[in-house]
Backbone as JSON, one array per atom type, in Angstrom:
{
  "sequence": "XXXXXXXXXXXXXXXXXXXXXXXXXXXXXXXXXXXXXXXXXXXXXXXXXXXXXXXXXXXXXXXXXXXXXXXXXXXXXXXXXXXXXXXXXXXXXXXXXXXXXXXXXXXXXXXXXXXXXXXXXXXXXXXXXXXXXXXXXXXXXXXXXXXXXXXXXXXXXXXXXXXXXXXXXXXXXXXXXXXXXXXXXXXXXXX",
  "N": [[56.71, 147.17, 60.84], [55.7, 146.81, 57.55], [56.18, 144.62, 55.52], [56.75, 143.47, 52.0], [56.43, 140.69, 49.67], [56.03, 141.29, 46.31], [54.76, 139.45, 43.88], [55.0, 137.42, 40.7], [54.85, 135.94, 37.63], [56.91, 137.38, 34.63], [55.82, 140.19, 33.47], [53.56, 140.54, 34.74], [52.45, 142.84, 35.46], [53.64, 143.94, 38.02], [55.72, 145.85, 38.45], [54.23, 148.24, 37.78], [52.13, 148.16, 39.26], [53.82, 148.03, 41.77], [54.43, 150.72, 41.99], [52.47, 152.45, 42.71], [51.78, 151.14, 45.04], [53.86, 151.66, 46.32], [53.64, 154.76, 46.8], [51.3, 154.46, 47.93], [51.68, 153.31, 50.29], [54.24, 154.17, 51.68], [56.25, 152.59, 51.34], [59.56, 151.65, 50.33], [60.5, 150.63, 47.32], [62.32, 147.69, 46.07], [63.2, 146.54, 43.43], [64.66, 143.81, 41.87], [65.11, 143.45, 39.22], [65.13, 146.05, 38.8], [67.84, 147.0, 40.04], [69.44, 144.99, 38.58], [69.35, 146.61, 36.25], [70.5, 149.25, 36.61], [72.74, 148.81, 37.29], [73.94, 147.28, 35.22], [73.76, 149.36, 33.89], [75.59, 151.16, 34.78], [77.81, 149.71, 33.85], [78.86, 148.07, 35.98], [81.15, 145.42, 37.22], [79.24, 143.56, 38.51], [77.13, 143.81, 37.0], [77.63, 143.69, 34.53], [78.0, 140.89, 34.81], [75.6, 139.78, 35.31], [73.93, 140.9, 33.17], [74.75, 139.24, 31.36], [73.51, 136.66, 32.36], [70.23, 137.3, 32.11], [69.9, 138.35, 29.41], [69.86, 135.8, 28.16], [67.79, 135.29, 29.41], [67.53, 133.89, 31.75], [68.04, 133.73, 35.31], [69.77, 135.33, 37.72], [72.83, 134.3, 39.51], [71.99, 133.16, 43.22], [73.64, 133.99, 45.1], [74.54, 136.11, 43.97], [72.24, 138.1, 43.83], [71.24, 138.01, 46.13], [72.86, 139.39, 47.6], [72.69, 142.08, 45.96], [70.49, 142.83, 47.05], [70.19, 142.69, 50.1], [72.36, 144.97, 50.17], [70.9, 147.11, 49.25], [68.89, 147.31, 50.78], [70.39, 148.22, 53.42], [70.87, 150.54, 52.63], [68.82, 151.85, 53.48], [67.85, 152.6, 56.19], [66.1, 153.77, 57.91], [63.62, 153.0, 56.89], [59.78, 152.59, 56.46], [58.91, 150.03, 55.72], [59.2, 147.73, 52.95], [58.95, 146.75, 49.55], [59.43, 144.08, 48.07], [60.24, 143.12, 44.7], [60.16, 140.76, 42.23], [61.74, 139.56, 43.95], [62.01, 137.02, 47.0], [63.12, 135.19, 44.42], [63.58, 132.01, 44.5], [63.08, 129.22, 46.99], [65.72, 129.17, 48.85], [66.47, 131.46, 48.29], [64.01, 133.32, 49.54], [64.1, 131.7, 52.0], [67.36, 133.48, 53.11], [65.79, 135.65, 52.67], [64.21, 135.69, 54.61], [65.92, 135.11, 56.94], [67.62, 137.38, 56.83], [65.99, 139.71, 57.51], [64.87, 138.42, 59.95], [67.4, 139.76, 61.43], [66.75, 142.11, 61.4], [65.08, 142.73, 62.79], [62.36, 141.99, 61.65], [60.05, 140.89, 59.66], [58.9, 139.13, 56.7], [55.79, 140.44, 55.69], [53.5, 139.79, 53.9], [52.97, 137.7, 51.23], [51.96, 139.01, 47.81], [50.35, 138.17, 45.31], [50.64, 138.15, 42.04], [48.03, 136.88, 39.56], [48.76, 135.84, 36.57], [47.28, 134.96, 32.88], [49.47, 132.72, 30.79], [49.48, 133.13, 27.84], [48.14, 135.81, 27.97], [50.41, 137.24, 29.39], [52.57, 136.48, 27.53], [51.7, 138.55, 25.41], [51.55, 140.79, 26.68], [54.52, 141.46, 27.16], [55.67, 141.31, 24.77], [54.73, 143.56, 23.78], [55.23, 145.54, 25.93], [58.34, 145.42, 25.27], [57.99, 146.47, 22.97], [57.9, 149.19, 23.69], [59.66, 149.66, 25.22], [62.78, 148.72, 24.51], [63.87, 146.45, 25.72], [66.4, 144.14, 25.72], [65.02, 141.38, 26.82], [62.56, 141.19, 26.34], [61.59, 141.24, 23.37], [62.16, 139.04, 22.1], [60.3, 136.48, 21.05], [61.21, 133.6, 21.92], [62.82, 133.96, 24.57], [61.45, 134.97, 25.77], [59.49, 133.03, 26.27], [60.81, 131.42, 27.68], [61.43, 132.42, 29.86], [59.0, 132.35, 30.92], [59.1, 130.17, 31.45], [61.1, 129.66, 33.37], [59.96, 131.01, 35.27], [57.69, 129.07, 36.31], [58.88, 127.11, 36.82], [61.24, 126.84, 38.77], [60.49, 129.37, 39.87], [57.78, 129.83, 40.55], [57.49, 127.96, 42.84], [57.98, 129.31, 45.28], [55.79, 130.02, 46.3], [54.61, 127.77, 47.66], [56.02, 127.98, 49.84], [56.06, 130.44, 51.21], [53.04, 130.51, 51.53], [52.62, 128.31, 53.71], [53.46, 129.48, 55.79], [51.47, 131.0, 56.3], [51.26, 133.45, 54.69], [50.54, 134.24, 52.08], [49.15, 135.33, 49.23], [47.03, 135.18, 46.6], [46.27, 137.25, 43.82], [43.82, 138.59, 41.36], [45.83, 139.2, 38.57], [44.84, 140.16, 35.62], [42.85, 142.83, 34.63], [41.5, 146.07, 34.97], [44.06, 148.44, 35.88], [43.54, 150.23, 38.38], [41.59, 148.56, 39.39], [42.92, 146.42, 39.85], [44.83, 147.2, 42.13], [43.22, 148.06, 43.73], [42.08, 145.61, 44.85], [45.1, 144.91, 45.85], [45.49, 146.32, 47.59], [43.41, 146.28, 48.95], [43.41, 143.35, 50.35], [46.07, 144.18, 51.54], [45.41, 145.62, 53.59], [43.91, 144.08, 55.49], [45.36, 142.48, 56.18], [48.02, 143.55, 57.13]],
  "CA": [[57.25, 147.38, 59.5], [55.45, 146.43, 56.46], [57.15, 143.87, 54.04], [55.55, 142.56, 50.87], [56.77, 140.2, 48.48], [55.11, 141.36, 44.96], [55.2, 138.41, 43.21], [54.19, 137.1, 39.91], [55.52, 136.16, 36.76], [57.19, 138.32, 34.1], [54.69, 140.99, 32.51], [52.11, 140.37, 35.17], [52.37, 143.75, 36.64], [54.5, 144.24, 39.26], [56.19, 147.46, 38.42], [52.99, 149.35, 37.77], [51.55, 148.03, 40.66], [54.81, 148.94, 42.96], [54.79, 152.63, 41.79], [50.84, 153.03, 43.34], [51.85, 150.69, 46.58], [55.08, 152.42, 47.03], [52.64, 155.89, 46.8], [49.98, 154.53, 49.17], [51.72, 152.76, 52.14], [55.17, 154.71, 51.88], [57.26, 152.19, 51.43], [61.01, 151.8, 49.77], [61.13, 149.83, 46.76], [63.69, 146.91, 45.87], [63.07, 145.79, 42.64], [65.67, 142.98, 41.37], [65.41, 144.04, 37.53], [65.86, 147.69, 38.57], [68.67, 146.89, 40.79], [70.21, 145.04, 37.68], [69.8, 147.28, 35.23], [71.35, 149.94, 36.87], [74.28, 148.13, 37.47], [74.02, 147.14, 34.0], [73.65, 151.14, 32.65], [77.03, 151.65, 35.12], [78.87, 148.66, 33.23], [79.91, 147.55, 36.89], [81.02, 143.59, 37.34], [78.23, 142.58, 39.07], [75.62, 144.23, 36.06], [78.03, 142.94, 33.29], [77.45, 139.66, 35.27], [73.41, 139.77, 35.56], [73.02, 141.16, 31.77], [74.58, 137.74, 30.13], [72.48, 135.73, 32.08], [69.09, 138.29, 31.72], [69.93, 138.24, 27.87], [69.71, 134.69, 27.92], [66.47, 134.66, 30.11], [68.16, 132.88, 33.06], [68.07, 133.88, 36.26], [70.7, 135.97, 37.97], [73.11, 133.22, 40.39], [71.45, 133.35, 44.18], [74.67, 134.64, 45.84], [74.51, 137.74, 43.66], [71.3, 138.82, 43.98], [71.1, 138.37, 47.91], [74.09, 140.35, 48.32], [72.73, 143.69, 46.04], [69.32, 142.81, 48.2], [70.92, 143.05, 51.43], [73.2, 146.26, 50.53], [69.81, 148.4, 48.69], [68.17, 147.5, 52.48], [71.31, 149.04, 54.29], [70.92, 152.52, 52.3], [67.25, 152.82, 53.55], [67.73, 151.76, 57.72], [64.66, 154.4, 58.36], [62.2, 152.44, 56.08], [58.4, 152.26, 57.17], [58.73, 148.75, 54.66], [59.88, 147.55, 51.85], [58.44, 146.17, 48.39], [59.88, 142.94, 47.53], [59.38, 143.14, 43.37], [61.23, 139.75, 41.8], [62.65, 138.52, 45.1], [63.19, 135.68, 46.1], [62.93, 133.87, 42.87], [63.27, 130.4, 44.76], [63.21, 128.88, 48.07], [66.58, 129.56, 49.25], [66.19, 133.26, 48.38], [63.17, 133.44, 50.39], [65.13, 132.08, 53.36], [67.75, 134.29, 53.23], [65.45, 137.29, 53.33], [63.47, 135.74, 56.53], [67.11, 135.23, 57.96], [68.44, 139.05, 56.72], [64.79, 140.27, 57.46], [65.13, 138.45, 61.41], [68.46, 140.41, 62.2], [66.87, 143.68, 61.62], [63.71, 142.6, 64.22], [61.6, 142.13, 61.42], [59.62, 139.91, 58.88], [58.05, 139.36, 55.47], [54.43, 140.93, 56.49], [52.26, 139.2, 53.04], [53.46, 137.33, 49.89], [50.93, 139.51, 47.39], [51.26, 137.0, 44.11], [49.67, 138.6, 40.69], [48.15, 135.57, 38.66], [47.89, 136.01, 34.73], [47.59, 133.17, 32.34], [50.94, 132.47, 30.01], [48.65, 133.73, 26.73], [48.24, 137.46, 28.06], [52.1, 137.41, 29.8], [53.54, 136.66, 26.32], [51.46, 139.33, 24.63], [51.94, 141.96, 27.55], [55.53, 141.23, 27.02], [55.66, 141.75, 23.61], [54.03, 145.1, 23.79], [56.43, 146.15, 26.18], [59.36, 145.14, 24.48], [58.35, 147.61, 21.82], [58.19, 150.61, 23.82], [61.28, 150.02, 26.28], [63.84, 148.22, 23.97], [64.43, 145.72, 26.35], [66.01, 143.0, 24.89], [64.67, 140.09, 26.83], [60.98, 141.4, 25.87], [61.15, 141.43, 22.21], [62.46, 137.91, 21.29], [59.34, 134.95, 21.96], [61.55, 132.83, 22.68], [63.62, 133.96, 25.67], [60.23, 135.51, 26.77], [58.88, 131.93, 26.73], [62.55, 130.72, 28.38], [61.6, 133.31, 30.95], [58.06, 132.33, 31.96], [59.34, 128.14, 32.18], [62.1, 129.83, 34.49], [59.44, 131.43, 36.81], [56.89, 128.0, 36.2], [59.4, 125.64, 37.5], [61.51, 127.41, 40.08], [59.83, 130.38, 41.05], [56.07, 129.29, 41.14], [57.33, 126.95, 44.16], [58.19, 130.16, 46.11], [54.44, 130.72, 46.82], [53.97, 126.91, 48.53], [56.88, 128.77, 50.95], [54.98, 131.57, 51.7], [51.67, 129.68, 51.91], [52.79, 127.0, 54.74], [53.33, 130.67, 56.8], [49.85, 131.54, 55.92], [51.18, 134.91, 54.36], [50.64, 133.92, 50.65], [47.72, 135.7, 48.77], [46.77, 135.38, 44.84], [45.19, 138.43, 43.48], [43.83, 137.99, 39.69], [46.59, 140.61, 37.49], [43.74, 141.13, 34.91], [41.99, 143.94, 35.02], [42.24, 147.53, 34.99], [45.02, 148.74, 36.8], [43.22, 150.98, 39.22], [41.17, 147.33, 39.71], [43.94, 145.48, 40.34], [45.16, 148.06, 43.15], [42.07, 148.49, 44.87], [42.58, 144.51, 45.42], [45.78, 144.24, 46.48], [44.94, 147.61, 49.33], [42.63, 145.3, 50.37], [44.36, 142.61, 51.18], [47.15, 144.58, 52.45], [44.22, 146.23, 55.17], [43.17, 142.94, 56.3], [46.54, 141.3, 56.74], [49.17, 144.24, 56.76]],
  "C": [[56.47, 146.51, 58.52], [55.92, 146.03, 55.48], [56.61, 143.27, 53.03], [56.39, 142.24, 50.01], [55.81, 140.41, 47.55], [55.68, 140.02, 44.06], [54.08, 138.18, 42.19], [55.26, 136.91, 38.88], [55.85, 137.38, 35.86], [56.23, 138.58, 33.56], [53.44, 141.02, 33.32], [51.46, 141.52, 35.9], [52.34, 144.19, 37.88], [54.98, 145.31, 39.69], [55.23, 148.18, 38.58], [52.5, 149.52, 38.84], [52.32, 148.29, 41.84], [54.77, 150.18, 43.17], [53.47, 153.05, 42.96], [51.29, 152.48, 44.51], [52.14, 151.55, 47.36], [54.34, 154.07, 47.61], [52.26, 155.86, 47.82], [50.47, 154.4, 50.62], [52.99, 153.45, 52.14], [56.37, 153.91, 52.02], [59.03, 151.86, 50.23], [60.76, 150.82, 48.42], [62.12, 148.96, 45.84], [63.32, 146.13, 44.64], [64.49, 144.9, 41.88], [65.92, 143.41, 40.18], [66.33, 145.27, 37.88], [67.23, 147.47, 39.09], [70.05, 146.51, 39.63], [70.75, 145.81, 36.64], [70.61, 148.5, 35.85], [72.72, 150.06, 37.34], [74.59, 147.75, 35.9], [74.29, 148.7, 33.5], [75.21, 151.58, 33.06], [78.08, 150.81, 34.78], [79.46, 148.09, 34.77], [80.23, 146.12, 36.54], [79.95, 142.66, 37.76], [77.08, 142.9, 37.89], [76.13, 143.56, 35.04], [77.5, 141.3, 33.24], [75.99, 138.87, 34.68], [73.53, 139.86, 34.02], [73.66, 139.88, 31.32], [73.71, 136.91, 30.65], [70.69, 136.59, 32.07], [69.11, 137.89, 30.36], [69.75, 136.86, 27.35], [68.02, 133.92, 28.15], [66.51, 133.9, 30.81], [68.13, 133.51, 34.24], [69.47, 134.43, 37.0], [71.46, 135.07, 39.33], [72.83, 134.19, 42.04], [72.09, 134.42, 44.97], [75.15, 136.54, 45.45], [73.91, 138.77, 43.66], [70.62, 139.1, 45.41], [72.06, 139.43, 47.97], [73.62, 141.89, 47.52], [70.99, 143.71, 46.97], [69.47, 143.42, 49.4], [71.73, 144.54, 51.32], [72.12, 147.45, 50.19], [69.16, 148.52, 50.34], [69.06, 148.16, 53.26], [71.58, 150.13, 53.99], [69.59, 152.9, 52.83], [66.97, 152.37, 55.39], [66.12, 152.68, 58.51], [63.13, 154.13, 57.45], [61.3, 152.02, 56.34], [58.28, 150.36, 56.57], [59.65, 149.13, 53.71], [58.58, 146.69, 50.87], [59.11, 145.29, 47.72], [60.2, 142.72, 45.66], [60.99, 142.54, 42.93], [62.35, 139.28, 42.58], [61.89, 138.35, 46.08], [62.65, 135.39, 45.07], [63.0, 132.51, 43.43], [63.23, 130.65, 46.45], [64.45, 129.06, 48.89], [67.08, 130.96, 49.47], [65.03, 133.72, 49.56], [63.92, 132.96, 51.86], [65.76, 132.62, 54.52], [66.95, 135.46, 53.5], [65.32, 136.71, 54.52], [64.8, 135.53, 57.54], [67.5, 137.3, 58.24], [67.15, 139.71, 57.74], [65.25, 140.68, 59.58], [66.12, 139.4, 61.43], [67.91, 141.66, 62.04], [65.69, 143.85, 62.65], [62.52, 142.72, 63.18], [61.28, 140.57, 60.11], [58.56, 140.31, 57.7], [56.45, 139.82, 56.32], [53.51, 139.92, 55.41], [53.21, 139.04, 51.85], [52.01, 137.83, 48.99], [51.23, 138.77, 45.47], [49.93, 137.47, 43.2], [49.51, 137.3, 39.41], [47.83, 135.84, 37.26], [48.23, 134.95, 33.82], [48.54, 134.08, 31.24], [50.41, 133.6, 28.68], [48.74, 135.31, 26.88], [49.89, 137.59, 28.53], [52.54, 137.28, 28.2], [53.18, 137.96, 25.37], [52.04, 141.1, 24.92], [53.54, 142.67, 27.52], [56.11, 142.0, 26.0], [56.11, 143.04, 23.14], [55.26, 146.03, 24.26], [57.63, 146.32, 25.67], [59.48, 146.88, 23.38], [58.47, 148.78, 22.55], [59.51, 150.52, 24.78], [62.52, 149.22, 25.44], [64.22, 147.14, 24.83], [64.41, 144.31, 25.85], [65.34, 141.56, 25.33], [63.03, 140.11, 26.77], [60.86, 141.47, 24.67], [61.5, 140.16, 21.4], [61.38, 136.36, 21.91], [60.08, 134.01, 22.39], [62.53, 132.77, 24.05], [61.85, 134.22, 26.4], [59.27, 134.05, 27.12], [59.76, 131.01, 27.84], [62.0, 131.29, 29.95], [60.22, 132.64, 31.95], [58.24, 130.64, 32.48], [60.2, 128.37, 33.48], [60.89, 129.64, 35.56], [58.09, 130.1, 36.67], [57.88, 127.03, 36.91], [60.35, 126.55, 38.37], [61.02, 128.52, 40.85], [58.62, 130.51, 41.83], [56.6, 129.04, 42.67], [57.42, 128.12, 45.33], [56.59, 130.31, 46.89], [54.21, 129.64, 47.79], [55.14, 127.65, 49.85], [56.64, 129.37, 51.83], [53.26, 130.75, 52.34], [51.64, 128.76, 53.31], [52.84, 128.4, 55.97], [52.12, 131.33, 56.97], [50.33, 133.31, 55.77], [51.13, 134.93, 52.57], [48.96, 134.72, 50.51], [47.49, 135.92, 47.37], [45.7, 136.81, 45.12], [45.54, 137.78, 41.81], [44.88, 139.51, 39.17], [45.81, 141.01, 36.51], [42.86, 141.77, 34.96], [42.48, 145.03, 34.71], [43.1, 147.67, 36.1], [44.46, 149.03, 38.32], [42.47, 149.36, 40.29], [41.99, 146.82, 40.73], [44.66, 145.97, 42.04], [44.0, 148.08, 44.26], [42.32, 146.56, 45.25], [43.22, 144.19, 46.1], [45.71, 145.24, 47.92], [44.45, 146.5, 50.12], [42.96, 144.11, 51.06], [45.57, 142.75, 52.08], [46.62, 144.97, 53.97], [44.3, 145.1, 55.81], [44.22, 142.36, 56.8], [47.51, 141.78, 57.22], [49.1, 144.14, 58.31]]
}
């Protein structure tokens, strides 16, 4: 089974780059945002939850975001993989997957970590903002709130990954198609 944490800060292209993975190697993916917002679009408790702290540019509490982690993996039990995209966010999240991961006889396969400096993330951001309405992309300062989040607790996720020797930077600038033909290749060599 093929597992990949996509990792990177916000705006560094994660999504874009899931849609082509998900394409190439056939696998399921679990993105944390998506997961919220669509709990968010169905007003449940747990999305009402997530959107005050999202809207704030905070981080969604650990216990809530393992648990819709763990239940999106128990609708897909015939999954060649999975696509990690914005989990874990810390060291304790990471963990938990390699605990959840073990009970199903399996393990993270490659932490694939998209690096872009702060300067293009705030602009990329921006941009977006304007075409998806989303409010924690159109105000600089949550969007700066957002990248100190993933600078001081989420960065550390990668020395995590790294001590397993499954950690791998790829540069996020570039053309898309670029950027893809990169992370293939690292997925070949290591997957």
């Amino acid at each position: 089974m093929l597992n990949i944490v996509l990792f990177g800060p916000p705006g560094a292209g994660k999504g874009t780059q899931s849609a082509k993975l998900i394409e190439k190697y056939g696998l399921v993916h679990l993105s944390t945002g998506d997961i919220f917002r669509a709990n968010i679009k169905e007003s449940t408790e747990m999305g009402n939850l997530a959107k005050s702290y999202m809207d704030q540019g905070k981080l969604v509490p650990d216990e809530v975001t393992i648990g819709m982690v763990e239940s999106e993996v128990a609708k897909t039990p015939e999954a060649k993989g999975y696509i990690f995209d914005g989990f874990p966010r810390n060291k304790f999240q990471a963990e938990s997957l390699d605990e959840f991961l073990e009970i199903l006889g399996c393990s993270v396969t490659l932490m694939l970590a998209l690096e872009v400096e702060e300067d293009e993330l705030r602009a990329r951001l921006l941009l977006r903002g304007k075409d998806s309405g989303r409010a924690d992309d159109v105000n600089p300062v949550i969007i700066q709130k957002r990248i100190d989040v993933y600078n001081n607790e989420t960065a550390p996720v990668k020395d995590y990954y790294s001590a397993q020797g499954k950690y791998i930077g790829i540069n996020g600038v570039g053309s898309i198609d670029g950027i893809f033909g990169e992370l293939c290749g690292a997925i070949d060599r290591n997957g």
